[in-house]
ROSE-4610 file (N, C-alpha, C; in Angstrom, 1 decimal, always signed):
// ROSE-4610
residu = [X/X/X/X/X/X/X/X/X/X/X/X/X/X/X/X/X/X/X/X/X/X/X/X/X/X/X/X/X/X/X/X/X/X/X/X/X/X/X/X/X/X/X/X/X/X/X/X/X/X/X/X/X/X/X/X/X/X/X/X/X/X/X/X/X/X/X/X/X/X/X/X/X/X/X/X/X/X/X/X/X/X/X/X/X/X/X/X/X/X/X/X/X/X/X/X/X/X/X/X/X/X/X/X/X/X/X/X/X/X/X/X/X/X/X/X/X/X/X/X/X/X/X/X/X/X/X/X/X/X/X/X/X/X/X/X/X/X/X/X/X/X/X/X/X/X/X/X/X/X/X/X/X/X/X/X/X/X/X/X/X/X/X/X/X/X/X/X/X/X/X/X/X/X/X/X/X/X/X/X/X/X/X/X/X/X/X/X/X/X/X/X/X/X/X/X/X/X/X/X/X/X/X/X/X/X/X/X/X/X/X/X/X/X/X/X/X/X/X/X/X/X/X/X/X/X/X/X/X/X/X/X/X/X/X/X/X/X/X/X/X/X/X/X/X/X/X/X/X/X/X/X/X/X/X/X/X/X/X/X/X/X/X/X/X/X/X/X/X/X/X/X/X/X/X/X/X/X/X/X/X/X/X/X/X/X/X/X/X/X/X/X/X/X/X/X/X/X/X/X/X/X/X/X/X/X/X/X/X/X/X/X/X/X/X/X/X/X/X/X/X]
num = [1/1/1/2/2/2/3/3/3/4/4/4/5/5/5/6/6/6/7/7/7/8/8/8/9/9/9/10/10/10/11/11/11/12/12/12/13/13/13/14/14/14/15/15/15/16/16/16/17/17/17/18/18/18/19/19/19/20/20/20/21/21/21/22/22/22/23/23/23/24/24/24/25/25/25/26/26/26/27/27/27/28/28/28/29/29/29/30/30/30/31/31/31/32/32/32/33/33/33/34/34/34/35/35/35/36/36/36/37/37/37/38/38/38/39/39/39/40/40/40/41/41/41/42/42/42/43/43/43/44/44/44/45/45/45/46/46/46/47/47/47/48/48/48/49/49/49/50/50/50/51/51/51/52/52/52/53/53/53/54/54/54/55/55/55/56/56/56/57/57/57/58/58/58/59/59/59/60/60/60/61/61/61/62/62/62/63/63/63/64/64/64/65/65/65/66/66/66/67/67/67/68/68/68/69/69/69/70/70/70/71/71/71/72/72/72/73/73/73/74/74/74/75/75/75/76/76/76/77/77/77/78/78/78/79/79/79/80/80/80/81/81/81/82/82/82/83/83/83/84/84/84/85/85/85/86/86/86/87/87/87/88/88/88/89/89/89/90/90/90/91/91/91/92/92/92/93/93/93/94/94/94/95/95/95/96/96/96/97/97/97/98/98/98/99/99/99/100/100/100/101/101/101/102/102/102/103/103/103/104/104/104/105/105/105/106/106/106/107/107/107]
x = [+98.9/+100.2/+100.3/+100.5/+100.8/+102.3/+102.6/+103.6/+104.6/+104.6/+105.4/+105.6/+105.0/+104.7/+106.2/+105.6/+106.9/+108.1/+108.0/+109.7/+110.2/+109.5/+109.9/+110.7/+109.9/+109.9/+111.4/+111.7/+112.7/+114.0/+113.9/+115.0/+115.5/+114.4/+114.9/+116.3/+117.2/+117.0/+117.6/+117.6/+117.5/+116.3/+116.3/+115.2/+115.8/+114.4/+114.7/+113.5/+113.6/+112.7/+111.6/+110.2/+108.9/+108.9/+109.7/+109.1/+110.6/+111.4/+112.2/+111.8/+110.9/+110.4/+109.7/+108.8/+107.7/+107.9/+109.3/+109.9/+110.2/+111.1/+111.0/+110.2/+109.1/+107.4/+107.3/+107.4/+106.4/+107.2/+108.8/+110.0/+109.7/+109.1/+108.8/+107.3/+106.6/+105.5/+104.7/+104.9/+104.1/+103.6/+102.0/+102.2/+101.8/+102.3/+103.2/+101.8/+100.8/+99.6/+98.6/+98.8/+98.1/+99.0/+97.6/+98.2/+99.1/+100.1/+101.1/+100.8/+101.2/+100.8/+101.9/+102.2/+103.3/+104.1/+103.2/+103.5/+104.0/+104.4/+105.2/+106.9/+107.1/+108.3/+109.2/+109.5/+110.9/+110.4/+109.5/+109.6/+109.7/+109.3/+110.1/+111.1/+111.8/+113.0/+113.8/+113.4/+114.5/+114.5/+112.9/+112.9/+113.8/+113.8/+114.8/+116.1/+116.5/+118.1/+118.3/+117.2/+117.6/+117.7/+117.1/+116.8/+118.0/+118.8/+119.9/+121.0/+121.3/+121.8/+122.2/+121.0/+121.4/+122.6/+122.1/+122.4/+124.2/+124.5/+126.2/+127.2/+126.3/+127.6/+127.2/+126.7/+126.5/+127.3/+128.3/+129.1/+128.2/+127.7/+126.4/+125.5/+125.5/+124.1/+123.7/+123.0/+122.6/+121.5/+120.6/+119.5/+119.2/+118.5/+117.9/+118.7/+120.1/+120.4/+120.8/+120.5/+121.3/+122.1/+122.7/+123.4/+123.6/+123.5/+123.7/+124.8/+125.4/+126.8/+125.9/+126.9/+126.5/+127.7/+127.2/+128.8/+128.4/+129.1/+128.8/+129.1/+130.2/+129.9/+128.4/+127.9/+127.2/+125.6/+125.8/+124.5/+125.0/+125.8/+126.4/+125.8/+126.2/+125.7/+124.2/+123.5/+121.8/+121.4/+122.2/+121.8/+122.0/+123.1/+123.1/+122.6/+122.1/+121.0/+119.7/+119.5/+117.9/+118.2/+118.8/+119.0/+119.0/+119.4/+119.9/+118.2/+117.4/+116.7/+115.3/+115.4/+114.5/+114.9/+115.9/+116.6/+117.0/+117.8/+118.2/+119.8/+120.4/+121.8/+122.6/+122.1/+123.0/+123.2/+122.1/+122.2/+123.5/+123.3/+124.0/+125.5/+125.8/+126.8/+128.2/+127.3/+127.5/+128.0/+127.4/+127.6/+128.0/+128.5/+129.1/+130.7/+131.3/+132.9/+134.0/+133.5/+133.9/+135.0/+136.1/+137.0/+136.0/+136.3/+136.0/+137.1/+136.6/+138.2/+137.9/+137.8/+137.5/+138.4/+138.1/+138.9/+138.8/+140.4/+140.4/+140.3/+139.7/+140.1/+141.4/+142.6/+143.4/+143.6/+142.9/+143.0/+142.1]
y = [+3.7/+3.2/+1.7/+0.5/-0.3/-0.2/-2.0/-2.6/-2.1/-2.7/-2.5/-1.1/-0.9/+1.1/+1.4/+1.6/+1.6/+1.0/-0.2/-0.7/+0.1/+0.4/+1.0/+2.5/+3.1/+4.4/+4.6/+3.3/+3.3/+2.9/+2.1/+1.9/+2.6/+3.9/+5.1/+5.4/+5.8/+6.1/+4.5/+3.5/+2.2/+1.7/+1.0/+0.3/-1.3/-1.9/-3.6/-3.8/-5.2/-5.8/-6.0/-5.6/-6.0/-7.6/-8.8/-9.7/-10.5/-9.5/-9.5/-8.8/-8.1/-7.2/-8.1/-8.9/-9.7/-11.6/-11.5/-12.7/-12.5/-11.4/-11.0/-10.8/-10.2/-10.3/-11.6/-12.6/-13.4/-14.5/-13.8/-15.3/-14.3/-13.1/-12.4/-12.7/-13.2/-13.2/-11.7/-10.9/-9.8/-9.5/-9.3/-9.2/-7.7/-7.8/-6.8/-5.8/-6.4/-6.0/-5.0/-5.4/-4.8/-3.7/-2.8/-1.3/-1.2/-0.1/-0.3/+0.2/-0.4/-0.1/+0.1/+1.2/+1.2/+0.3/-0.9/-1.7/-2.4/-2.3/-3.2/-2.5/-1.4/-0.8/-1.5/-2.4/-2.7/-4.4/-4.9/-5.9/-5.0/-3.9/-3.2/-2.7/-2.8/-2.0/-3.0/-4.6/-5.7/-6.4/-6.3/-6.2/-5.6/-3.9/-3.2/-3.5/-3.7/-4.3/-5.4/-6.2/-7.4/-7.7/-6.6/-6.2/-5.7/-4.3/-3.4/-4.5/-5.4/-6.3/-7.4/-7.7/-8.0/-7.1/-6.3/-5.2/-5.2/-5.5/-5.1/-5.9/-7.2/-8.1/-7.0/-6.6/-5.8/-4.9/-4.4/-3.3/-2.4/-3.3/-2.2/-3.1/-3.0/-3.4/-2.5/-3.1/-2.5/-3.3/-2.5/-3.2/-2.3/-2.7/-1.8/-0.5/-0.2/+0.8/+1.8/+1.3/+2.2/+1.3/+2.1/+1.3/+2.2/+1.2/+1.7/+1.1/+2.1/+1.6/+1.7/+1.1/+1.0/+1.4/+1.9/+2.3/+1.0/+0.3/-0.8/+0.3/+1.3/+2.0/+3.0/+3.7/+3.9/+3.4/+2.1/+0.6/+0.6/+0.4/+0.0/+1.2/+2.7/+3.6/+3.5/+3.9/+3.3/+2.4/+1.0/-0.2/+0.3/+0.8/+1.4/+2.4/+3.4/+4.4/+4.3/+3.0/+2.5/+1.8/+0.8/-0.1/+0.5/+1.9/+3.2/+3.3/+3.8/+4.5/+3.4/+2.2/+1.5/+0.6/+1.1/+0.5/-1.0/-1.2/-2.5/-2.8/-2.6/-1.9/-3.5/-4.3/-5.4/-5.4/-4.8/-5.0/-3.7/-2.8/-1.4/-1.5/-2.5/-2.7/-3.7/-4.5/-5.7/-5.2/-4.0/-3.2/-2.1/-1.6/+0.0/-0.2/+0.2/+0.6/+0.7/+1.5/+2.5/+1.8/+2.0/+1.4/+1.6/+0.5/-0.1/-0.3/+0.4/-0.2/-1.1/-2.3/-2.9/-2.9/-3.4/-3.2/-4.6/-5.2/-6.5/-6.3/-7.2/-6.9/-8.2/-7.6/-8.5/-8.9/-8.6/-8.9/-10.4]
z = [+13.4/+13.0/+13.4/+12.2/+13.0/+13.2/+13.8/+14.4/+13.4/+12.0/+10.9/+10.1/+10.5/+10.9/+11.5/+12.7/+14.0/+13.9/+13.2/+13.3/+11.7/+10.9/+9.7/+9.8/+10.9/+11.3/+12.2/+12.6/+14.0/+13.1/+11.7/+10.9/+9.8/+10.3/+8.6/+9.6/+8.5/+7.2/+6.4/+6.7/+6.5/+6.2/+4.4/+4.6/+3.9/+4.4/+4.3/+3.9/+3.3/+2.4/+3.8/+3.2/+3.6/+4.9/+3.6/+4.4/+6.1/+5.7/+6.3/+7.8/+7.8/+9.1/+9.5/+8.5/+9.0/+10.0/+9.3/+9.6/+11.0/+11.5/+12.6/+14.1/+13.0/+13.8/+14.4/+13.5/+13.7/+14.5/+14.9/+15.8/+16.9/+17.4/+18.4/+18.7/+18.0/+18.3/+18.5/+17.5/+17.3/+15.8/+15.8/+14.5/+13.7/+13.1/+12.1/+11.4/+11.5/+11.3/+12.4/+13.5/+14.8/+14.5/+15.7/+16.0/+16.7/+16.5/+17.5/+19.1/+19.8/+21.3/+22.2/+22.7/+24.1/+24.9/+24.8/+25.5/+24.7/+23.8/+22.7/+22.7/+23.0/+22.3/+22.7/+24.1/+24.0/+22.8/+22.9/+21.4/+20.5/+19.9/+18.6/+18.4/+19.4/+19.6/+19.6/+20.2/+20.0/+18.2/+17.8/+16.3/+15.9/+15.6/+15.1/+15.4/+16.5/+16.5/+15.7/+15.7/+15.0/+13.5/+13.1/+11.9/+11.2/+12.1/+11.9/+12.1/+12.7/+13.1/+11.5/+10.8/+9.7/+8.6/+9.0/+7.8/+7.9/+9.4/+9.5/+8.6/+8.0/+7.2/+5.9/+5.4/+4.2/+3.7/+3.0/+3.0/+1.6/+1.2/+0.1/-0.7/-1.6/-2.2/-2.8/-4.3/-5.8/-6.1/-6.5/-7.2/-8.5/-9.7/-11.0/-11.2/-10.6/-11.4/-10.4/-9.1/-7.9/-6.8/-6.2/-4.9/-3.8/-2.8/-1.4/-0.8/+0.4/+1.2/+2.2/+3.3/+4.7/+5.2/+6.8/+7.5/+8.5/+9.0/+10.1/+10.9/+11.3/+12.4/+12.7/+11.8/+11.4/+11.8/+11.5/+12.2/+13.8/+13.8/+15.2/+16.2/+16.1/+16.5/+16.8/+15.7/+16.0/+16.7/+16.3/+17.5/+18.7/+19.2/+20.5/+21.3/+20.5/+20.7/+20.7/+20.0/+20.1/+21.7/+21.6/+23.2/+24.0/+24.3/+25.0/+25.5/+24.4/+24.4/+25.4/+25.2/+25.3/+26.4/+27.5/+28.7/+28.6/+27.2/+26.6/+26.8/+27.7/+28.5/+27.9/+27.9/+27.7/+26.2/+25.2/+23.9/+23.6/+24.2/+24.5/+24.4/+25.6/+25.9/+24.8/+24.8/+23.3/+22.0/+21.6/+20.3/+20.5/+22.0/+22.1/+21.4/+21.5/+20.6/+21.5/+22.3/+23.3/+24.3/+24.2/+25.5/+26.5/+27.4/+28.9/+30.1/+30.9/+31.7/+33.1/+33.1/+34.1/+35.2/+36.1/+37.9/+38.5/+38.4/+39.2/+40.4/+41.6/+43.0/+42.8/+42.8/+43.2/+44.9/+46.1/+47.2/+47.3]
């Protein structure tokens, strides 16, 4: 499997144009060509955010005779479950939803 393998695999059921994955590769400095290696996943996994990341201004898109919606909640979910998964806590945190309840020390 390569690189482009693996980030294809990590953005089903989302797909993106070819050179859009590649674009990404290559501002990370990975290329898209090599095998995928372990020691790559949190760079594929910041790929794929970055990738899914596009997708959220999108509310759909049509090409030759079909169309796709997108749920930004939907993206948003994934982004945070990949970050999750790949101990990316700050990307996690950034794109969770979820009320937060912070604690002033007023003393």
């Amino acid at each position: 499997m390569t690189n482009y393998e693996a980030i294809s695999a990590m953005l089903y059921p989302y797909d993106v144009e070819p050179m859009l994955v590649q674009k990404h590769c290559i501002d990370n400095n990975v290329l898209d060509v090599d095998e995928y290696d372990v020691t790559l996943k949190t760079e594929i996994a910041r790929i794929t955010i970055a990738i899914l990341n596009n997708l959220l201004v999108l509310s759909s898109e049509s090409d030759s005779g079909y169309s796709l919606s997108y749920s930004s909640e939907g993206l948003k979910k994934r982004i945070v479950s990949i970050a999750k998964e790949n101990g990316l806590t700050d990307i996690a945190e950034e794109f969770n939803d979820r009320p937060s309840v912070e604690f002033l020390d007023l003393w």
